[in-house]
N, C-alpha and C positions, 0 to 999 in steps of 0.2 A: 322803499322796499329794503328791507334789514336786509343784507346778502351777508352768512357766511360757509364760504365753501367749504375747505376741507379740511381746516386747522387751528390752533392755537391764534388765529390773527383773529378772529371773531371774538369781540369785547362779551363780557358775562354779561353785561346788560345795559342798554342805551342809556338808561337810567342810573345807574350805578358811577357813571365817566361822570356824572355831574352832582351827584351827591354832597358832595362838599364844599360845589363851585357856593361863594359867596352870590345870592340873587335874590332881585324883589321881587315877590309876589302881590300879584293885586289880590284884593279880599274875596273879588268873583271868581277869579279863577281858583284859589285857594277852594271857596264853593266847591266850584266844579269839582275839583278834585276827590273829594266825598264820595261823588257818586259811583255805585259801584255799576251802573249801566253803561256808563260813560267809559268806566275801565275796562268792563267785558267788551264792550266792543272794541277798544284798541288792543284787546290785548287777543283778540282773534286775527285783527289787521297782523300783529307782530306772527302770528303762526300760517297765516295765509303768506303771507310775505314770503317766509322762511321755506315754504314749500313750494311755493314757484320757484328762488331762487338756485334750488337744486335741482328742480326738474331744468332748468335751461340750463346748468353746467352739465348735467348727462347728456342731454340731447344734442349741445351742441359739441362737445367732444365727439357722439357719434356721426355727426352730419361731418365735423371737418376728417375723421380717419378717412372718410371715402378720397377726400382730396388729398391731404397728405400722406397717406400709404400704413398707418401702424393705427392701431388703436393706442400703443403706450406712446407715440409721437404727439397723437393728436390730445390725448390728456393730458399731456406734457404743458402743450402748446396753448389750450384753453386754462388751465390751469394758471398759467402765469398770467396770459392775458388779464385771465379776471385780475389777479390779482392788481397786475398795471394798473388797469380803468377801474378797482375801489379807489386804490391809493390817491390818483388823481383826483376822482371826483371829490372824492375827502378834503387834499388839498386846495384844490380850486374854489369849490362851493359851498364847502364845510361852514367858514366862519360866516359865511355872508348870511348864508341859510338860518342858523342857530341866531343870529342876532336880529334876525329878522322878526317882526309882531305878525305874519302871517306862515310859520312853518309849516302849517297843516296845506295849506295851497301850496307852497313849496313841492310839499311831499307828494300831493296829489300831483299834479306836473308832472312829477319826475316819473312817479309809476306808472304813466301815460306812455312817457318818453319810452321805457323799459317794454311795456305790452307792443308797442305800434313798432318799433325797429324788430322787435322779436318777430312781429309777423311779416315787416318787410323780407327778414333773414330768411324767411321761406323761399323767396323770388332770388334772395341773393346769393344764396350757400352755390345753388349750382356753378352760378353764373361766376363765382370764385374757384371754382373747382374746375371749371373749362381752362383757368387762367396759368393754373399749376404747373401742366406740359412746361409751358414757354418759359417760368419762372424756375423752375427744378427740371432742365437739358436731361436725355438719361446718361450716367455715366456725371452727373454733378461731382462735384468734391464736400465733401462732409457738412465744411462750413457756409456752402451755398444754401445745402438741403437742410440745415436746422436753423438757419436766417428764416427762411421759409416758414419754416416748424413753427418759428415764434413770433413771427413777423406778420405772416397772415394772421393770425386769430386776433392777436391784438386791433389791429386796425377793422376787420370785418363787424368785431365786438364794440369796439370803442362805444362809442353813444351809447350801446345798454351799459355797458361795464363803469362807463363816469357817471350813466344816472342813478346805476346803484350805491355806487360809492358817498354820494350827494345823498341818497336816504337817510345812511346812517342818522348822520346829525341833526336832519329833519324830524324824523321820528323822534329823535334823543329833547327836541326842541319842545316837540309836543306833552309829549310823555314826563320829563322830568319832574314840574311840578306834580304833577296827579300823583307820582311813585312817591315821593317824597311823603304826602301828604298821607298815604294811602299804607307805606313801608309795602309796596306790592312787588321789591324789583325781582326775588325769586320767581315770582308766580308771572312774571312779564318774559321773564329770560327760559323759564321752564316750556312757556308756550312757541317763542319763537325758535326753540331750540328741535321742540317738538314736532314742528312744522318742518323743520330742514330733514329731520330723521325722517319723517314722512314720504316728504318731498325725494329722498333718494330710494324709498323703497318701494313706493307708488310708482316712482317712472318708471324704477326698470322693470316690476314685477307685473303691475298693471299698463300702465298706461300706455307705453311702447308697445308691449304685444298687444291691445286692444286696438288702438288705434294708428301707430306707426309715429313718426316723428312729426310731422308737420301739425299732424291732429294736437300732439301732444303741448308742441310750442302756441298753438293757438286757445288750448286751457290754462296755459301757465298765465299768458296774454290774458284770460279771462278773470283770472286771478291779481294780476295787477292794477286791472279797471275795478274790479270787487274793491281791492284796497284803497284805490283813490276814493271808491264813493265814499266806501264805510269811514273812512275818516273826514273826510266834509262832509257825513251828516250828523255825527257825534260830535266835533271838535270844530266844525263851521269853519272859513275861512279864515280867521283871524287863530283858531286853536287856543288848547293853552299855552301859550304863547308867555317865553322868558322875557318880564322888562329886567335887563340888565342897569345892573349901576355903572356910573361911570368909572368909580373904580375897581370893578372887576373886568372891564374894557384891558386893562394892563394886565401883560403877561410880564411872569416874570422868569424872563429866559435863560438863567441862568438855575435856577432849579429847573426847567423843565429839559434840561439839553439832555442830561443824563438820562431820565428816564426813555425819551424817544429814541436815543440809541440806542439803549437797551432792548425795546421793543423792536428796535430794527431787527437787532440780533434774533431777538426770540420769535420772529416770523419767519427767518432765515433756515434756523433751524428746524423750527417744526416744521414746515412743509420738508425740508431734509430729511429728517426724519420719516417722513410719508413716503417719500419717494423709494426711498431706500426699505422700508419694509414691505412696501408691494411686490419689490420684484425679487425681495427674498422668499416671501409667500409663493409667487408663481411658478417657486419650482417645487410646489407640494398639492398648490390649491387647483382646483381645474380648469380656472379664469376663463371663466365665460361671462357672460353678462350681469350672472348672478352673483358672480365673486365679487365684484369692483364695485356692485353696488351696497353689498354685506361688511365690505373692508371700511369704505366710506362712512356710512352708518355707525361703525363702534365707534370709529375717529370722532365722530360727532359726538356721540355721546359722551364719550371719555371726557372732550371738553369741556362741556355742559356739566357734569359732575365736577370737574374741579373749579368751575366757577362759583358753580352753588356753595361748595365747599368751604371757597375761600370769603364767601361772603360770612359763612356760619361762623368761621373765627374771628374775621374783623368785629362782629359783632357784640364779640363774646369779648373782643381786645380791642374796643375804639381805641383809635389814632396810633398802633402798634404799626409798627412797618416788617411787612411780612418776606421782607424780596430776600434776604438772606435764607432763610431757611428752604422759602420755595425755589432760590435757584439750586443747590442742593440736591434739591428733592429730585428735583427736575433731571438735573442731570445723572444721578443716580437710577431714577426710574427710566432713563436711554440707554443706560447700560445693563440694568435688568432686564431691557426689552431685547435686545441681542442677546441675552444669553437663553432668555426664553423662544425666544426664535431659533437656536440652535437645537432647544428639545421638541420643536413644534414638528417635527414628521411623525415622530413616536406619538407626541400629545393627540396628533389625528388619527391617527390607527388604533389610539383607544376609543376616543371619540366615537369613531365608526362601526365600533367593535358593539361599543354598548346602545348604539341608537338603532334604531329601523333602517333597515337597506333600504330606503324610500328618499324620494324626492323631499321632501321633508326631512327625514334624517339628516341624508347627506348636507344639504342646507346647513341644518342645525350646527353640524358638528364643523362646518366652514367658521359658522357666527363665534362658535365657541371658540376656535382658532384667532380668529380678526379680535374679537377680546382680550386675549393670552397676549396677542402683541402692540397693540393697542392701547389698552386701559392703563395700565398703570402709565406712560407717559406723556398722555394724552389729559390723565387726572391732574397729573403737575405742572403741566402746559398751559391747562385753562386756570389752574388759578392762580399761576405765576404771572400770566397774561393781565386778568384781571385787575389786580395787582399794580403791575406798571402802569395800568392805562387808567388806572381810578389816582395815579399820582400824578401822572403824566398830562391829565386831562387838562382845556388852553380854559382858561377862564372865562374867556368872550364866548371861544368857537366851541366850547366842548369838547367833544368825544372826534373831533378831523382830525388835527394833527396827528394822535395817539395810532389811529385807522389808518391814518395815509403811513407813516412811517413804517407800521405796522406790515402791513402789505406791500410794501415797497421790497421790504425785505421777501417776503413772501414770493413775490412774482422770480423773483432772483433765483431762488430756494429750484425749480426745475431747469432752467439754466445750466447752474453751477454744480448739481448731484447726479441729475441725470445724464447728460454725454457728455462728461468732465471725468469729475470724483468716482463713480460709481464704476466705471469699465477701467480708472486708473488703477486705484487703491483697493477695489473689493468694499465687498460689501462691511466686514470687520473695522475695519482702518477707516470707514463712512461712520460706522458708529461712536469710535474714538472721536472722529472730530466734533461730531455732535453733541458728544458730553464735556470734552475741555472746551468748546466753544459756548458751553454756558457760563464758564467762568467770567465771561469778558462781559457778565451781566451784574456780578457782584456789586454791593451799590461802594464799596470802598477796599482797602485797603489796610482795615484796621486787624488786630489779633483776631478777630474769629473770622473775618474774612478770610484770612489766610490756613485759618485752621478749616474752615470748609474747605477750600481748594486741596491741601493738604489729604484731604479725607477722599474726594472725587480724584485724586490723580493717583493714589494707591487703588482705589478699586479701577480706574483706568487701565493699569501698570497690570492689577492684576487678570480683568480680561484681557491683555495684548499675549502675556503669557499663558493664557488656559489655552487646551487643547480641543478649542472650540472651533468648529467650522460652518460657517454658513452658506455652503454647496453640500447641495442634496444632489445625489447622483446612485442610483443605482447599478451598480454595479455585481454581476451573479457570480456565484461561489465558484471559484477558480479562476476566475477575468481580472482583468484589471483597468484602471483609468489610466488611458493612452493619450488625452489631449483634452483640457480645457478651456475654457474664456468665458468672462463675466460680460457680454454686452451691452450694449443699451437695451435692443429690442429683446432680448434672449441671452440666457444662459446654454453655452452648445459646449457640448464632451462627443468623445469621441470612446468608448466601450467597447474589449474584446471581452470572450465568454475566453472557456476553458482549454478550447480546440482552435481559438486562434483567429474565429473569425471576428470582424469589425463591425461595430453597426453605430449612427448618427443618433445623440441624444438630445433635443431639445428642451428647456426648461424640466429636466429631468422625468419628462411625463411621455414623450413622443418618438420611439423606434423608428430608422429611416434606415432603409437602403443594406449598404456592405455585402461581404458574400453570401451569406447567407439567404439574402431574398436580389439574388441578381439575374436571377430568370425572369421571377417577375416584373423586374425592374426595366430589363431591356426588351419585353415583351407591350412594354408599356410603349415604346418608342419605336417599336418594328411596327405594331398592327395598323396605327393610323397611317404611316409611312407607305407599308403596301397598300392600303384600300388607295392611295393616289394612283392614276397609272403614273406620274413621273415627278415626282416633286423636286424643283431646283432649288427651294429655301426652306425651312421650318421655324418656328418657335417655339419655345419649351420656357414653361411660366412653374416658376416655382422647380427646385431641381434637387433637395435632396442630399445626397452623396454625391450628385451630378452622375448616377450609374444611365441614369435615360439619355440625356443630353450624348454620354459618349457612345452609346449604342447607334444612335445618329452617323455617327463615324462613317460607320462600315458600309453607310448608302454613297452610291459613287455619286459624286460631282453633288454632295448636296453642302448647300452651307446652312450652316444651324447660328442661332442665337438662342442665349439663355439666360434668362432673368431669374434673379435669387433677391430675396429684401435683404435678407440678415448675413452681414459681411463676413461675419465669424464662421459661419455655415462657407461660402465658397475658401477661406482657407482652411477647411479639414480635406479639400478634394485631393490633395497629393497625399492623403493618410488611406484611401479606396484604390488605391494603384489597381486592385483587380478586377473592379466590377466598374471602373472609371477611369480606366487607362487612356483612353483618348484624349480627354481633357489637359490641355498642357501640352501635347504632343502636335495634335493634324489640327492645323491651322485655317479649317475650314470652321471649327467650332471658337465661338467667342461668347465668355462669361461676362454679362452687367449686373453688377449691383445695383439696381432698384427695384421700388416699387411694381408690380404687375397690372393691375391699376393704370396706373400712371403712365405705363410704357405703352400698353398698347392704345392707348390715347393722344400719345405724343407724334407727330408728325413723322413718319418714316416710309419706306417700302411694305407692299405687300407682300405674302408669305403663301404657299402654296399650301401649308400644314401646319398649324397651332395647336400643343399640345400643351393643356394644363394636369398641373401635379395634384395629388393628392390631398385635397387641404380639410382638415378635423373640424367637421362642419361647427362645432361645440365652440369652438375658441375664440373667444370675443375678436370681432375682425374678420372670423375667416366667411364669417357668411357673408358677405359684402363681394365674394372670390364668386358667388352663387348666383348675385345679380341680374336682374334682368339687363340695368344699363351697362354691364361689363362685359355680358353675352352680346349684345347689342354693337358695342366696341369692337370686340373680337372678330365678330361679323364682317365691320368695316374694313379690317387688316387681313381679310382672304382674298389673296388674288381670283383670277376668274378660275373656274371649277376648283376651290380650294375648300377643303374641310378642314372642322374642328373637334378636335378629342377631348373631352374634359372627362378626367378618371374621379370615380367616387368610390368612396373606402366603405364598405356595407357593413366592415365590421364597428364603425365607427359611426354610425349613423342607420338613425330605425325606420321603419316604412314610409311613416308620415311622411315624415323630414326627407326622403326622397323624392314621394311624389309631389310636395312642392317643388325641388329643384326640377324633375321630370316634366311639370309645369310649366315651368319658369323657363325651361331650356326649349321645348315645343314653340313656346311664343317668341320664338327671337328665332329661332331652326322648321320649321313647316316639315321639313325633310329631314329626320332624326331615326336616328338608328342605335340599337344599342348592344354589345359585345362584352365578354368574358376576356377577362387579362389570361387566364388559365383554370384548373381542375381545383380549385384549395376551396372548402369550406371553413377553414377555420379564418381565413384573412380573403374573403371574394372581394374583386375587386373587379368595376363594371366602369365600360364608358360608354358616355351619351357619345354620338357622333353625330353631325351637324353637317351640315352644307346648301348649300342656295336651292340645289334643286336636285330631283331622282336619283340613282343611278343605280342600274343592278350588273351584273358579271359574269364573263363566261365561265366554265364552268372549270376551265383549265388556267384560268388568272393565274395563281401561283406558276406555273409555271412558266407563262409568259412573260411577270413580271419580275422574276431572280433569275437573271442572266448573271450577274454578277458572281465566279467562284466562291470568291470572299466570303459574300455574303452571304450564297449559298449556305458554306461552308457553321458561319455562325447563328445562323437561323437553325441548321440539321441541330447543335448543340443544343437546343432551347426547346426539340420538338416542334417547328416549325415549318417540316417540310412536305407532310405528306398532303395530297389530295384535298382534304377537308382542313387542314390546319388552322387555316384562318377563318372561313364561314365557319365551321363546326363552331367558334365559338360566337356567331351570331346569336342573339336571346332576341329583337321583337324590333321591329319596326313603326311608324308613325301610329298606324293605326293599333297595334297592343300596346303603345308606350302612353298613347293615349286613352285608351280603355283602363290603363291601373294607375294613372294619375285623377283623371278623374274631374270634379269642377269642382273651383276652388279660386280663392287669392295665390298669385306670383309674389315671389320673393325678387323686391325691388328695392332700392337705398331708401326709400322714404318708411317700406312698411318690410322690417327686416325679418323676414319670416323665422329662417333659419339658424337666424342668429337669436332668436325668442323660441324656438323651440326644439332647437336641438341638442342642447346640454339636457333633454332627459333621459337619453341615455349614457351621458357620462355619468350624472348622479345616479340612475337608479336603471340601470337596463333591466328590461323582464323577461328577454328571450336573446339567443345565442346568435352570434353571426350565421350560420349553419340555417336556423328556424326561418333566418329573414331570406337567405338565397333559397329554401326551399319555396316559399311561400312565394318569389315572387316568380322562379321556375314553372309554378303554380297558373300564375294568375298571365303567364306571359305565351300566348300559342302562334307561334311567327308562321308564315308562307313562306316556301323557297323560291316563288317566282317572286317575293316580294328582295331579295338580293341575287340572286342566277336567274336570266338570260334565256331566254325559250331554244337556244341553241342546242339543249341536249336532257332531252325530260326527262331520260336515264338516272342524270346527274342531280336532277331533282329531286328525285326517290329517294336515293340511298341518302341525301344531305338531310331530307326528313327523320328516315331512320336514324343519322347520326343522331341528329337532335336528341330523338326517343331514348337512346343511347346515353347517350352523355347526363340527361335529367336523370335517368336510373342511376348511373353511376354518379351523384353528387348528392342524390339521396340518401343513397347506402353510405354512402360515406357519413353523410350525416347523422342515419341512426347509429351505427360502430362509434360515434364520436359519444352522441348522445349516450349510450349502452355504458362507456367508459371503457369499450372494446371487451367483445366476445371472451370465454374461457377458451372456447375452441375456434381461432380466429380462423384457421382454415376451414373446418368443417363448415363455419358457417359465412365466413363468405366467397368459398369460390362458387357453391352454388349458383348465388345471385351474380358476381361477375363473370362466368357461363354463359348465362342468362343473355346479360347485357352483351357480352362477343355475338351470339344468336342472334340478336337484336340488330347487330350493325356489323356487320365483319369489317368495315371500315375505323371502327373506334377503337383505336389502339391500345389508349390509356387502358382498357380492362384487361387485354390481352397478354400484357407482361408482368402483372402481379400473380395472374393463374401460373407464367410459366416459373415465378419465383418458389410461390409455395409447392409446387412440384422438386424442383429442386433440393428445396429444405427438406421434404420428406421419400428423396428416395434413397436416402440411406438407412434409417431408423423403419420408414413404410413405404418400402417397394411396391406393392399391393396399390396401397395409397394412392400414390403417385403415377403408379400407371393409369388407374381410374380419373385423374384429374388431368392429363395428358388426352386420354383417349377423348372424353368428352371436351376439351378445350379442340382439339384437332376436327370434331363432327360440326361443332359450333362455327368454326372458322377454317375449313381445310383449304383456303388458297394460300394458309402462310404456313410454312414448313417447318416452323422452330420447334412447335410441339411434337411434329413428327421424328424430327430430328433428334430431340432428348430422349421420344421413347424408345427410338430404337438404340440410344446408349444404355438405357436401363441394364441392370443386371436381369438373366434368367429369374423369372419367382415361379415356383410350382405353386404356390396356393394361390395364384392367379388364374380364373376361369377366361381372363379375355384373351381376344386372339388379334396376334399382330392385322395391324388397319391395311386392308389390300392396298398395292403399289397403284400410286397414280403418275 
């Protein structure tokens, strides 16, 4: 099985490493070679191969982020592995294999080896991800948590990763003669090149959402067994098969020392290179599932074109040696690609400009981005590669050594750039090393040696000095960038506007928290809090600015914890001193750094209230937050009568992709409930609520359960205090939340719903946050006996009418948004908010917008204004504000109405 993952370490062609090797040919197999049946069929084995090999690096990057906590962790971590277990298997089996008169049995074996551990990994991923808790403590220190990172995948992968490693030079065994005889090595290396591109676009676009990961590892499996047949039944056990002479048995290790260094280096870097422009990309691209498999994809092909490439001039230049120019090239084209990565936000907003607002556009104009930074050094990579490893190549063993060294480097390569180089130096000073670290590839030290180095260390000198920045941050006209850091997982700033308020940026794509949304912020952490009658613990998953975590505070005697993944995120919390002042201060609240995941898996206390944050259903990873086995977990961390709040951003996610999580949370919650953070159509924001069993309330809860002045005190602040405060924003109970969910597949780690179907609305949304809170307004008709308590049926009614209330008034909000707001905003909506007072004299929210636009018009329209007074005051006469303003009015004689009799 040909594996190459995601870099310049993949040889241009099996066939090509031995081109030159001195070997006999028998006269039969020479024959064989002729045949062009015999080559079709291997050279579909080469693109079968190539496309299993990349469905099992996606897949099992997604299988391991559920264990180790990140999606960029666990790529990190597969990534290298593989690369460990080629190099090995290269190593270890390379020569044996190649020198052997049965390759093609070799080869079949190995892809054996690769299908049947691949489908073990099904039984075994969990059963490693159970292991993770005990292995990564919460509260680890760095260098625990990324032993981990890179230590599980390799060993979990090992047996597939050395029997692919071991392909190479099987296949190279088989195939060499035939290519030789045939000059087919473009049309061999174009197939299995073709199959990897495939291979990564197939999983993530098909195969995953079709079928989920286990399905998927079990076709790739079926594709390994394909390649063992099809190759012992075209090439038989014996294969074309190398009879080696005896003296091409002799290496001669003194030319070959150099070039396998060299390939070290060039492995080293290319994957550096990889690393390092992904997570410059991620602060423009929307990295979802779609992005990393589009990123991948160019990568591939870049290489493949400059192998082809390099083949075209050797061609044109037998026995030229190409490594001077192309290291050059190479390093040149790493610093072109920085500087074109510094125009790539602008390059995409043309992009987007000129494509279809469609799912497909947006795609498009991603592909066209991953090319921009990709291709050109991805061209000089593969055929620099090429190159080395057609010199480099061992006499006896072929194409091992070249591979093993090759990848050796490679595996290093996330290591060393990702939580090293990349959060030290920045991404800038990452691309510098990458282009003077091609120097150390030069094959001497003569005058044009040095005249090249010469030429790459001015254009070095000259990017260090340009006034290039590779931090995209938006920033709004009259703000400024108050706090940055490049991390591992994320790039976090910390952004005021113009008036001074702060708000948390991540990967330059994601607004969080600061004053400005710290109502709803702390409303996020009051409502689950009251629905308890007494909570002595909470957890808070996912935090933000930490503005929820400290709103926690203000409950007496409660101790909170708070889990955050991404480090850099919990030191911006002393930059939110106001909507996060707690934190740092009342030492009932404690921040951890980890995984969420992970934590509530790990061995601990139970919690009386679990509260998850906000997480962008789109972002590769975060559907995994939506799980059924993490709902499932979360379960298990509720003490007895404990609930659980999980918040969903509606502006962020479309119907669909609710009602699977809706689904998905039903099945782990029986007794599920769901509520309004507050009044905003433009950012609605809804929680599911969970708990083991019933419970509904009297009808005066609220004020049973804030005895606390305090907290009184900061609830009045947020409009949290009146009568209906908190049911008012009740929306629907098991049986409505069930009726708009619906029947259907749960979103589970094996079959990731949400993570395959929720980036359609970051590519292409077709309706407004506003359309989807109406619609599900719509579809959602709750019972008040189904939350209040037969204690007072009174209290029943009017909570119905609030309901009635509140849906009007989120409506109209909606249409005024929709409209782009009325000519005549008063004329035209105090009517309707009238209306909605009529409706509910308990719904306050309508009540003090009437008494504003009275206000604003009884200087200019006295008239006006007493007219919108008098009917605000018939609509609602137990509250006396309106009565109160009108009887400040001025005298108006053109006024027919008569002051409203004394009550």
């Amino acid at each position: 099985m040909s594996q190459f993952p995601v870099s310049d370490t993949r040889p241009a062609s099996t066939a090509t490493m031995t081109a030159s090797s001195p070997v006999a040919i028998s006269p039969e197999v020479a024959g064989a070679g002729t045949s062009g049946r015999r080559i079709g069929a291997i050279t579909a084995v080469a693109a079968l191969s190539g496309l299993a090999g990349l469905g099992y690096e996606i897949v099992w990057a997604r299988m391991l982020a559920v264990a180790l906590g990140h999606e960029i962790v666990a790529v990190l971590g597969v990534v290298s592995a593989l690369f460990a277990g080629l190099a090995l298997g290269s190593l270890l089996l390379g020569r044996r294999i190649a020198s052997s008169r049965s390759p093609a049995t070799w080869y079949a074996g190995l892809e054996c080896v690769i299908g049947l551990w691949a489908l073990a990994l099904i039984l075994l991923s969990p059963l490693a991800a159970e292991q993770v808790p005990a292995l990564v403590p919460v509260d680890a220190d760095p260098l625990r948590q990324w032993t981990v990172a890179f230590g599980l995948p390799f060993v979990l992968l090992l047996p597939a990763t050395l029997a692919m490693g071991a392909t190479v030079p099987a296949l190279e065994a088989v195939l060499a003669p035939l290519l030789v005889a045939r000059g087919a090595v473009g049309r061999i290396y174009a197939a299995n090149t073709a199959g990897a591109v495939a291979g990564t676009l197939a999983t993530a676009f098909l195969l995953i959402p079709a079928l989920g990961l286990s399905a998927t590892l079990m076709a790739c499996a079926g594709l390994n067994f394909a390649c063992a047949a099809l190759l012992i039944a075209f090439a038989g056990g014996r294969g074309a098969a190398l009879v080696a002479s005896p003296a091409s048995l002799r290496v001669d290790t003194e030319r070959a020392h150099a070039p396998l260094m060299a390939l070290f280096v060039t492995g080293l870097l290319g994957i550096g290179y990889e690393v390092v422009t992904v997570r410059v990309l991620s602060q423009i691209l929307e990295n979802t599932i779609y992005t990393f498999a589009i990123l991948l994809a160019a990568y591939l092909t870049g290489t493949a074109l400059g192998a082809v490439a390099r083949n075209a001039i050797a061609a044109r230049r037998p026995g030229a040696d190409l490594t001077r120019p192309l290291v050059v090239a190479t390093a040149l084209a790493c610093l072109l690609g920085a500087v074109l990565l510094g125009v790539s936000d602008r390059m995409l907003e043309m992009l987007r400009a000129g494509l279809p607002a469609t799912l497909e556009g947006r795609l498009a104009a991603e592909l066209g981005i991953a090319a921009l930074a990709f291709l050109p050094p991805t061209i000089a990579m593969g055929a620099l590669f090429t190159e080395l490893a057609q010199r480099a190549s061992d006499k006896a063993g072929g194409v091992g050594p070249a591979l093993a060294v090759n990848t050796l480097g490679a595996a290093l390569a996330p290591i060393l750039f990702g939580p090293l180089l990349l959060p030290l130096l920045g991404a800038k000073l990452a691309f510098v090393i990458i282009a003077v670290g091609y120097l150390l590839v030069l094959p001497d030290l003569a005058r044009r040696s040095l005249m090249a180095a010469g030429l790459v260390g001015a254009a070095t000198a000259a990017l260090m000095v340009a006034p290039l920045s590779l931090r995209f941050v938006r920033i709004p006209p009259g703000g400024e960038l108050v706090w940055h850091r490049d991390g591992v997982m994320a790039a976090v700033s910390v952004i005021s506007n113009s008036a001074g308020d702060r708000h948390l940026q991540v990967n330059n794509h994601f607004r969080m928290g600061g004053s400005a949304s710290m109502r709803s912020d702390h409303r996020q952490a009051h409502i689950p809090l009251l629905l308890h009658p007494a909570p002595e613990s909470a957890l808070f998953l996912g935090l933000g600015t930490g503005a929820t975590l400290s709103a926690a505070g203000a409950h007496p005697g409660l101790q909170a914890d708070g889990v955050e993944l991404v480090p850099e995120v919990v030191e911006t919390f002393p930059l939110f001193g106001t909507s996060a002042g707690e934190i740092g201060r009342n030492p009932r609240l404690r921040v951890h750094v980890a995984d969420a995941r992970r934590f509530v898996r790990a061995p601990g206390s139970r919690y009386d209230v679990i509260v998850a944050d906000l997480y962008h259903p789109s972002v590769d990873g975060s559907g995994a937050l939506y799980a059924q086995e993490h709902f499932a977990a979360i379960r298990d961390r509720l003490a007895e009568g404990g609930l659980f709040a999980q918040w969903l951003p509606l502006h962020q996610l479309d119907l669909p992709t609710l009602r699977i999580i809706v689904r998905t949370f039903l099945d782990t919650f029986p007794d599920a409930s769901a509520y309004l953070a507050q009044f905003s159509v433009e950012t609605p924001l809804i929680a599911l609520i969970g708990r083991r069993e019933a419970k509904t309330y009297p009808a005066d809860w609220a004020a049973r359960r804030i005895t606390d002045p305090d907290l009184a005190g900061r609830l009045a602040a947020l409009d949290m205090s009146g009568d209906f405060s908190l049911f008012g924003l009740y929306l629907a109970g098991r049986p409505e939340l069930s009726a708009f969910a619906g029947q259907g597949p749960v979103n589970t780690d094996d079959r990731p719903l949400v993570t395959t179907d929720a980036p359609r609305i970051a590519y292409a949304g077709t309706d407004t946050p506003a359309d989807r809170l109406v619609a599900l307004l719509a579809a959602l008709h709750p019972a008040p006996e189904a939350v209040l308590d037969g204690s007072d049926p009174q209290a029943r009614a009017r909570l119905a009418a609030y309901w009635r209330a509140r849906n009007a008034y989120l409506e109209t909000g909606a249409q005024t948004l929709a409209a782009r707001g009325p000519r005549d905003v008063i004329g035209t909506l105090a009517p309707r908010l009238i209306e909605i007072v009529r409706m509910s004299p308990d719904f306050e929210p309508a009540y003090g917008p009437v008494l504003a636009m009275a206000r604003q018009r009884a200087v200019s329209e006295p008239a006006a204004a007493r007219r919108l007074l008098e009917a605000l005051d018939r609509a609602n006469p137990a509250r006396p504000d309106a009565r109160r303003l009108l009887a400040a009015l001025p005298p108006d004689a053109g006024s027919a109405s008569r002051p409203p009799p004394p009550r």
